[in-house]
C-alpha positions as CSV (number, residue, x, y, z in Angstrom):
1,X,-34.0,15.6,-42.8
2,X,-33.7,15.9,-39.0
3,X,-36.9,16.9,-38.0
4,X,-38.6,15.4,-34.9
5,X,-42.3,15.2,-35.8
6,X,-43.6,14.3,-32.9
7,X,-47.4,14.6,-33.4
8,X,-46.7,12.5,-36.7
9,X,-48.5,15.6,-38.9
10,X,-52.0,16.1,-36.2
11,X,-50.5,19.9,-36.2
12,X,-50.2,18.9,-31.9
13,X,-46.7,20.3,-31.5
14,X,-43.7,22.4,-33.2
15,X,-41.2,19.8,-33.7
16,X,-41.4,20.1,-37.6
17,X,-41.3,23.8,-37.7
18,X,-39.2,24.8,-41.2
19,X,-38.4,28.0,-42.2
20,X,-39.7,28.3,-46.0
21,X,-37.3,30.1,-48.8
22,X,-38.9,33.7,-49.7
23,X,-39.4,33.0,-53.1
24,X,-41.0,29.7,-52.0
25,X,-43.4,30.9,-49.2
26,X,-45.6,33.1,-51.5
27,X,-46.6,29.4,-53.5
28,X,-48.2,28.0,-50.5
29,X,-51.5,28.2,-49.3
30,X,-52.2,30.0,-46.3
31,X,-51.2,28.6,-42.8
32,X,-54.7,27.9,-40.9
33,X,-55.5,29.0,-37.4
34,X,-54.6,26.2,-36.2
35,X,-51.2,25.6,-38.3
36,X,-50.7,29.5,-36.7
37,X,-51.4,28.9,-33.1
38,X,-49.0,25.9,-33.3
39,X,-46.2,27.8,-35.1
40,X,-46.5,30.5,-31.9
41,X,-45.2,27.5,-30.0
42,X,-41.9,27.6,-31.8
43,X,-38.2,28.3,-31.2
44,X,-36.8,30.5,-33.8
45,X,-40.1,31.8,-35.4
46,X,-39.5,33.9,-39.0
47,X,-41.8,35.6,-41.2
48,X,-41.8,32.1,-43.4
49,X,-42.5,30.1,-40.6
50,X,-44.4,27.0,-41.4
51,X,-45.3,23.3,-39.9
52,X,-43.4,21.1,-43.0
53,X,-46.4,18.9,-42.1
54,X,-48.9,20.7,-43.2
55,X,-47.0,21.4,-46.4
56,X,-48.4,19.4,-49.6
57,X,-45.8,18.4,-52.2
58,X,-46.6,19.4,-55.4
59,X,-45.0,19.5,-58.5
60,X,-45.1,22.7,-58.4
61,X,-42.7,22.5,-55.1
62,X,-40.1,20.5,-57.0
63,X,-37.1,22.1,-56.0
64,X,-39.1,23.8,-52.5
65,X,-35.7,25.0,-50.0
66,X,-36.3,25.3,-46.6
67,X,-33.9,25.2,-43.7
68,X,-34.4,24.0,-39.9
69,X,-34.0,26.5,-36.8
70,X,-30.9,26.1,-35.0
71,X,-33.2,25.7,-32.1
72,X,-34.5,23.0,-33.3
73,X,-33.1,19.5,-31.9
74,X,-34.2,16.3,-33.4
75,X,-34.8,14.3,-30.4
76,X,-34.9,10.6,-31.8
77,X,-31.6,11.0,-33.5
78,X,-28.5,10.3,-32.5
């Protein structure tokens, strides 16, 4: 996916901010403080907001649809 990733998952920047499917959201833990202070730094900010970093794939995420801000520009590609 083109996502930037810049802090390489420290949660010290925006650049992987993903906008979780509904039905998908509720399965995730709860965004820390910190995960939430970061994701105020973000372009294009929804109710489903999250860092993908600080997302753990599970099993139970098979399948897990998300979709990238159209502010988002992944600045190491092309």
């Amino acid at each position: 996916m083109p996502l930037e990733g810049t802090c390489e998952g420290q949660m010290a920047c925006s650049t992987c901010h993903v906008i979780v499917g509904k039905e998908w959201y509720a399965m995730l833990p709860d965004a820390s403080e910190d995960e939430e202070d970061m994701l105020d730094l973000a372009a294009d900010l929804h109710a489903t907001s999250r860092l993908s970093c600080q997302i753990l794939l599970t099993e139970d995420l098979d399948g897990l649809e998300i979709r990238i801000p159209r502010e988002s520009h992944d600045m190491q590609g092309t």
